[in-house]
N, C-alpha and C positions, 0 to 999 in steps of 0.2 A: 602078795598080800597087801591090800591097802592099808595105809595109814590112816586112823580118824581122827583130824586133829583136835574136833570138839567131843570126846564121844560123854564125859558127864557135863559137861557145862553145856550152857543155852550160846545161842550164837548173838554175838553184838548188838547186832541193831535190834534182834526179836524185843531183848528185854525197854527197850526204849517204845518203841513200838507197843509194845502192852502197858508202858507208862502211860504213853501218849492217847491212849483211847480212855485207861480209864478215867486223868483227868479228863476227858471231854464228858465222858458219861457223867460225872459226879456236877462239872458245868450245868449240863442240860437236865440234870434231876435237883438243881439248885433253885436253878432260873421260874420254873414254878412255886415253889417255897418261900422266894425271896417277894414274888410279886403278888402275894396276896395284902399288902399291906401297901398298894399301888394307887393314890386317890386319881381319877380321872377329873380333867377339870371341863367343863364346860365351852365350849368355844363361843365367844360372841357373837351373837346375829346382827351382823350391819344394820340391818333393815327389819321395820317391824311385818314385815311382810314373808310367810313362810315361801321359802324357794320351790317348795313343791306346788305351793298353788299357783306361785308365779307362772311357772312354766305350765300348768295347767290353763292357766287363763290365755295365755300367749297362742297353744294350740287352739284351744276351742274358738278363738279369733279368727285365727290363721283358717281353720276348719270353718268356719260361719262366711268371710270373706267369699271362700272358694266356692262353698255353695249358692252364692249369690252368685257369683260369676259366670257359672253353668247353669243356672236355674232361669237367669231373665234371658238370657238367649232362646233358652225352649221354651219358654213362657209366652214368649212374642214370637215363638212358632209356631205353638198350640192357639194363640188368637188370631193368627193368621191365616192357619188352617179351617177355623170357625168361620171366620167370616168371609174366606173362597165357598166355602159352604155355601153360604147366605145370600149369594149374588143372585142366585135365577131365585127364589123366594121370597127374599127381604135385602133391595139396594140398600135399603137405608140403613139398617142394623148391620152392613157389611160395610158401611163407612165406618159405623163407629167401631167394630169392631179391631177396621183396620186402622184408624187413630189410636183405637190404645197399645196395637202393635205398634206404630212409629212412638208412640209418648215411651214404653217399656224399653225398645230398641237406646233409646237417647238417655236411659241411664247406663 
């Protein structure tokens, strides 16, 4: 026959353990209660300039740049093209055509 050596009492650490939880429950059902009386303040904006548009304008830069970049190469490829065109037809419209490929080329 075993002996029980708790058999009506709770065993040690249990009753600690169910302290321990339910100060944390009453914590975390406080911490709402306490913070409705919470004034949020404002943060300063360095700059009168909103950060979102900053960085909005910085892309569409960045974006504008790039397409200039890829756009006058084909640009002075499509008048190049134009004016291979023009050579058995019109030499002369095939000169200028090809000057304004070298002018676009040279930005």
């Amino acid at each position: 026959m075993k002996v029980m050596r708790y058999r009506n009492q709770t065993a040690p650490g249990r009753a600690q353990a169910v302290a321990l939880i339910a100060v944390g429950v009453l914590i975390f059902a406080a911490d709402p209660v306490l913070a409705q009386n919470l004034v949020i303040t404002e943060y300063a904006q360095p700059t009168p300039v909103d950060s979102r548009l900053a960085v909005w304008v910085a892309a569409q830069l960045h974006l504008d740049f790039a397409a200039f970049v890829l756009a006058v190469p084909m640009f002075a490829l499509a008048i190049e093209a134009f004016g291979w065109r023009q050579v058995r037809r019109d030499p002369e419209a095939a000169a200028r055509y090809d000057w304004l490929a070298h002018e676009m080329a040279r930005l």
